[in-house]
N, C-alpha and C positions, 0 to 999 in steps of 0.2 A: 279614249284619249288618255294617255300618260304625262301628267307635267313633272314637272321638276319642283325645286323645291320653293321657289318663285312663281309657281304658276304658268311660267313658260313650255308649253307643248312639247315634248320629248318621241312620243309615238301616239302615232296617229293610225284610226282602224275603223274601213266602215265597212258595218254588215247588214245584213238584210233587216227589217226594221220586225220581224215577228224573233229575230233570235235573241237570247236572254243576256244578260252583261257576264253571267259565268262563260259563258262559250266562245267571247270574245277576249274575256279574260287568259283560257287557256291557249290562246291561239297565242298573247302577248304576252305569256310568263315567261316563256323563255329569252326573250327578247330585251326583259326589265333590264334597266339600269342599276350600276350596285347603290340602291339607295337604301337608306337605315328602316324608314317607315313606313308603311302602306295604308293611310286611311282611303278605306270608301266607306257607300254608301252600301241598306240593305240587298241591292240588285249583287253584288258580290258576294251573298253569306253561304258560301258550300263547306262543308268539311275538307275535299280534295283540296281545294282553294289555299285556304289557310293551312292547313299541312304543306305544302310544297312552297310558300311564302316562309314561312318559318324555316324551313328545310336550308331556304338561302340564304338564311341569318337576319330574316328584317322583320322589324314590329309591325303585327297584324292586327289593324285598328279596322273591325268594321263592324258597323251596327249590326244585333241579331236584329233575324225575320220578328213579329212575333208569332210566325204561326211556328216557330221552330220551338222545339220540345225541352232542347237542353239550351238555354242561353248559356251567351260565353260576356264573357266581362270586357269591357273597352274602355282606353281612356278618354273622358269627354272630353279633355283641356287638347287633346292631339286628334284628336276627331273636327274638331272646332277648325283644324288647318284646312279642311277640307273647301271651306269661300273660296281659298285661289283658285282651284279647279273647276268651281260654280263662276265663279267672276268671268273664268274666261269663257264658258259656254253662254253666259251670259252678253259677252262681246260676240261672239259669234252671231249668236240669234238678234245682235242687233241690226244685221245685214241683213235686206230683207228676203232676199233671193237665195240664202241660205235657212231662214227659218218659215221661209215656208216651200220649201226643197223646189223652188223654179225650174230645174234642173232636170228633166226624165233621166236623163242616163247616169249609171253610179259613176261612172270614169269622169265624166261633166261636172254632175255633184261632189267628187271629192278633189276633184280639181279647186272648184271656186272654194272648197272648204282650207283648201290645202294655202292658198293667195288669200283669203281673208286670215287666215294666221298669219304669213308672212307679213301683211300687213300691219295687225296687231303688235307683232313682235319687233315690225322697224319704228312706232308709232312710241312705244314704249323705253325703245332705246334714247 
């Protein structure tokens, strides 16, 4: 999930539950919105990653692994923005049929995921 800068869900992506957050990452880089800053979490920490973030002009805020050899420097005061993004997965999973995926079929599952956002998002208005 991609929010904005309120928290509000901008793109949405679901993939198989053994793939890694970088792999889904490259599938949505090119799809970013022109935002200034990019905090994630450690599930984002690639080198390709952050070179091609940078490449687009936007600040690359994301916690090293610590099994990574060279750490990179982040700022924690902009790191810290990263709750609205938790906040909402956090409204997500409070549906129950979304957190514990009711759902067999992906197109199913990303549907109700897709209307418990819309939800959230007129709730919020």
């Amino acid at each position: 999930m991609v929010c904005g800068g309120h928290g509000r869900p901008v793109l949405l992506l679901l993939t198989e539950g053994q793939v890694s957050n970088c792999k889904g990452a490259a599938i949505l880089q090119h799809l970013l919105p022109d935002i200034c800053t990019f905090p994630a979490d450690g599930g984002y920490d690639a080198s390709w990653l952050r070179e091609s973030l940078r490449a687009k002009g936007m600040t690359v805020c994301i916690a090293p692994r610590r099994t990574r050899n060279r750490a990179f420097s982040f700022g924690k005061t902009l790191y810290k923005q990263r709750h609205l993004i938790e906040n909402t997965f956090s409204r997500l999973k409070g549906r129950r049929h979304i957190a514990t995926r009711y759902d067999r079929c992906a197109h199913t599952f990303f549907s109700a995921v897709c209307l418990a956002v819309t939800v959230i998002l007129i709730n919020e208005s």
